[in-house]
Each structure stands twice: as structure tokens, then as C-alpha cells.
N, C-alpha and C positions, 0 to 999 in steps of 0.2 A: 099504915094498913098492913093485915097480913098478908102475904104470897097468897096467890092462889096452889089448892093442891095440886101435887100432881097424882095421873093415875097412869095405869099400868094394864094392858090389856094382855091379857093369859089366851093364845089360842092352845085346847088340850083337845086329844086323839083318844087316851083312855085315864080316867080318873085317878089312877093308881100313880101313872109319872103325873107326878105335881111340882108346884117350885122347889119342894124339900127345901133346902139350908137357904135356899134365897128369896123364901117370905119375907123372915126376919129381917135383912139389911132394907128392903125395900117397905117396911112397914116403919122402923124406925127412920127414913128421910120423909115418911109422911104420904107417899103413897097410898092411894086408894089402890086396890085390887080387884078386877074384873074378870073371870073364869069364863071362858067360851068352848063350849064342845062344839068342835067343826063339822061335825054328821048331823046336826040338827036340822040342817039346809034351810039356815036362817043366816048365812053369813055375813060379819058387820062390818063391809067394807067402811063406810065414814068413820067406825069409832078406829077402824087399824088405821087410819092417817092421823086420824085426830090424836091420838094418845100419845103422852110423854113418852112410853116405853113399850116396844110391843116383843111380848116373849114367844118364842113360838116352840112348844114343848115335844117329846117324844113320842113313838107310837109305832105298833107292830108290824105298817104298810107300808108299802114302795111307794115312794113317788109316781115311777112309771108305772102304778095300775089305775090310772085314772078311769079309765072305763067302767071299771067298780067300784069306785069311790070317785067319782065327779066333783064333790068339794074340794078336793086338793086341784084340780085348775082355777078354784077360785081366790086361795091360798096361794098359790103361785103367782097370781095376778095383781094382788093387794102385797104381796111383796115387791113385786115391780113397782108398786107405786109407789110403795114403802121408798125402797132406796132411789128414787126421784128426788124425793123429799130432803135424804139425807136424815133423817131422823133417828134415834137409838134401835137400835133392833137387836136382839138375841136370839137364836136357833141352839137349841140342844137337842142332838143325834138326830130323827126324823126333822125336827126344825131348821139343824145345820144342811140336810139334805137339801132341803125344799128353798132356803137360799141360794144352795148353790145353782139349782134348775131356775130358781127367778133371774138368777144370774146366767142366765146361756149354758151353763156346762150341762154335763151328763152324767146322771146317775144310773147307777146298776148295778146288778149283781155283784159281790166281790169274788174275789178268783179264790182268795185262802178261805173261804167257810167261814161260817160268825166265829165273831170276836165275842164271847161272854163270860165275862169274870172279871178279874183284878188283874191289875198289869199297869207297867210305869209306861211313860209319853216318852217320847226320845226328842229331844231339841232339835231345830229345826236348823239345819245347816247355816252359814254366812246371812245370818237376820240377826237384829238389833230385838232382841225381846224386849216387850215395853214392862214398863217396871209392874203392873200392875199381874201380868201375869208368871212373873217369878213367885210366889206362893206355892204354885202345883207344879213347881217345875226342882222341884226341893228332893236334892236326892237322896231313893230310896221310897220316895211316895208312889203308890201304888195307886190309880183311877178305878172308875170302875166302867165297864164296856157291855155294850149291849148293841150288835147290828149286827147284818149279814149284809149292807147295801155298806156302798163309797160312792165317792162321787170325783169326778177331774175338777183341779181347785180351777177358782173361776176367775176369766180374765180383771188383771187389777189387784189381785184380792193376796195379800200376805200372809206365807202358811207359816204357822208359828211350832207345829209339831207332830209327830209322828208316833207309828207303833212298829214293833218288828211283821205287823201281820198289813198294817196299810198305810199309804202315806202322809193321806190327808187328815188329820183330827182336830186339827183348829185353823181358825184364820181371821183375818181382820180384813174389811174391806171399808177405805176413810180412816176417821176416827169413830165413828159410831156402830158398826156392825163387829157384831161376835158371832162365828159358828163355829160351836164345838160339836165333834161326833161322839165324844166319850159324855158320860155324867156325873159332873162334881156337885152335881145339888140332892145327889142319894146319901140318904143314912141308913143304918143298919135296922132301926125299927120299919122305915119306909119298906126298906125290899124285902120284908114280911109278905106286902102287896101284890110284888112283882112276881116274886116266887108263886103264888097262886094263878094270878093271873096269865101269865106267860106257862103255868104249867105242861101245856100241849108242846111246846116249840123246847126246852130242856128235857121232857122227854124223847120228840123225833132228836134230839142232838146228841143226846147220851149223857148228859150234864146234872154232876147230883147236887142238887138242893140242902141239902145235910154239907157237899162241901164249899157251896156258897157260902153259906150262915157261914162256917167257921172262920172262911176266909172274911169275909164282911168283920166279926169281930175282931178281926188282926188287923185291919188295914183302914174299917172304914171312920175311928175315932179320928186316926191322925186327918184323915181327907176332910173331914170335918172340919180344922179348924182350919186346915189349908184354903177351903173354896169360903169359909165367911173372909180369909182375909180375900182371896181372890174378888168376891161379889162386891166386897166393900170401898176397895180399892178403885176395880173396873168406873163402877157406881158413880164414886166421888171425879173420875177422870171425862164421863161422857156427862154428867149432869152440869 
């Protein structure tokens, strides 16, 4: 008989951060793919337990403004269950936050001003990096960054790397939880997107778009193949 599929539940904030480079590895193990906008106020708390994999993607909001966005305690709740379960879970940037708040710690403001652009991870002192994330950790590669929030890593939880602007940018928590604050699932056509859409927040910042692009064309081919080995890698270790 054949396996059952599996599938793969997408919680997104704005259209624009999608899976980028990690449709493909999760299409080709046969994944089905499930896209949920979290502001619908239709939240799927049974399908985020039930699913093989739940990705929880990026988004222009704090955590801590729940008061104006009420769906995020519910996101934070269904993560709690989540890691009950022990089951795969990925947070990218807003997603890495909101774990770590399902996780006790505390998010906020960061002290040095957003992080937006291109910039290497710094390895993370006396830790065993696991083999699956040596990919992006390839010297000389350049991520690409987008927050003004950080969060304190959260108890249990192993930080795998850093930036010169914050400390926290990835971490594991088990074997099956991934939170990264940087995004290795952006391509250079994608943050066409981003660039639109975030226009308001790189203008209050003084950030030129003209030198994103050029930098995205320098940096973001190689990141590319670096995060399919990374997804593919990750992928083959938690499934």
C-alpha cells in the first residue's frame, strides 16, 4: 500500500513572505500544502496539531501587540500545543518570535534598530552545530534579515547563531523545532514583493530599495542553493 501523504500547514501574516525556496523540497517529499492567513479570525487550531509540519511564516507585527491583533494569542496557544506534541514545527522571523513567546520568553523591541538587508550569521559559541545546518553557515554567505523585534532564547532551547546586531537568530528546541529570525527562503525575484509591500517601513528607515536589489543580486543566488541544501537536509533529519 502507499504511505499516506503528508501535509504541511502554512500559517501567513502577509501574502508576500511565502515558503520561497522551501515549497520545492516539501513538494518533492509529497507534501500537500495548506496556506492559512491568520487575520481571517477563522483560526485552525485542530488542523495545527494534526499536520505533519507546521510552518509558521513572517509578518510586519510584534508579538506583543496583541490588543490589535488578537489572532496572535491564538497562534501562541496552538504553539503551546504544538510543542506538547513534540511534532515538526518551523518559525521564520515573526514565526521564530511567536515560538519563542509560546515558549515563556519575551519578545521586544530590539535596542540596535532593524536589521534589514544582507549580512553573515556568526556561529554560535561552544555548540555542536548539527550537520544539517552547516549549509548557511558557509563562509562568506550572506542571509538576508528583516526585524526590528528579538526575543531572550527560550528556556531548553539551543542557539545555533548569531548577528553582530543580535544574539539570537536561530535555535532548536528537541529534535523537531526550528526558529530562525533571519530568512533563508527569500529569492531575489520574491523580494520584488517585499520591496512594495514593506515600502512605508524602508522609507521611515532611510533604506534604499535600488540598494537592496543590487545587493539581493550579489548574495541572494549563492543563499539559494545554500537554504535548498539546508531545507532538504533539515527535512530528511525531522521526517
Amino acid at each position: 500500500m502507499p504511505s499516506a501523504q503528508r501535509n504541511a500547514l502554512i500559517l501567513s501574516h502577509v501574502g508576500f513572505e511565502d515558503l520561497g525556496s522551501l515549497r520545492n523540497p516539501l513538494l518533492q517529499r509529497g507534501f500537500s500544502l495548506k496556506t492559512i492567513d491568520v487575520a481571517d479570525g477563522n483560526f485552525p487550531f485542530a488542523e495545527a496539531q494534526a499536520c505533519d509540519l507546521l510552518v509558521v511564516l513572517g509578518g510586519p507585527i510584534g508579538v506583543y501587540e496583541q490588543a490589535d491583533y488578537p489572532f496572535l494569542k491564538d497562534e501562541i496557544q496552538a504553539l503551546k500545543e504544538r510543542f506538547e506534541s513534540r511534532k515538526p514545527i518551523l518559525g521564520i522571523c515573526l514565526g521564530a518570535q511567536l515560538m519563542a513567546a509560546a515558549l515563556g520568553s519575551r519578545v521586544y523591541p530590539g535596542k540596535n534598530g532593524k536589521e534589514i538587508g544582507w549580512a553573515p550569521i556568526l556561529i554560535a559559541p561552544n555548540v555542536r552545530q548539527p550537520e544539517w545546518f552547516l549549509p548557511i553557515l558557509t563562509p562568506g554567505l550572506h542571509l538576508f534579515h528583516w526585524h526590528g523585534d528579538t526575543f531572550d532564547l527560550p528556556p531548553g532551547a539551543n542557539l545555533l547563531a548569531s548577528t553582530e546586531h543580535y544574539m539570537n537568530q536561530a535555535f532548536t528546541l528537541g529534535t523537531s523545532a526550528l526558529g530562525l529570525q533571519f530568512h533563508p527562503e527569500v529569492t531575489a525575484e520574491d523580494l520584488e514583493s517585499w520591496y512594495v509591500g514593506h515600502a512605508a517601513e524602508l522609507h521611515h528607515a532611510g533604506i534604499s530599495v535600488a540598494d537592496l536589489r543590487a545587493a539581493a543580486a550579489v548574495h541572494a543566488p549563492r543563499l539559494e542553493i545554500a537554504a535548498q541544501a539546508l531545507w532538504n537536509q533539515w527535512l530528511d533529519y525531522i521526517l
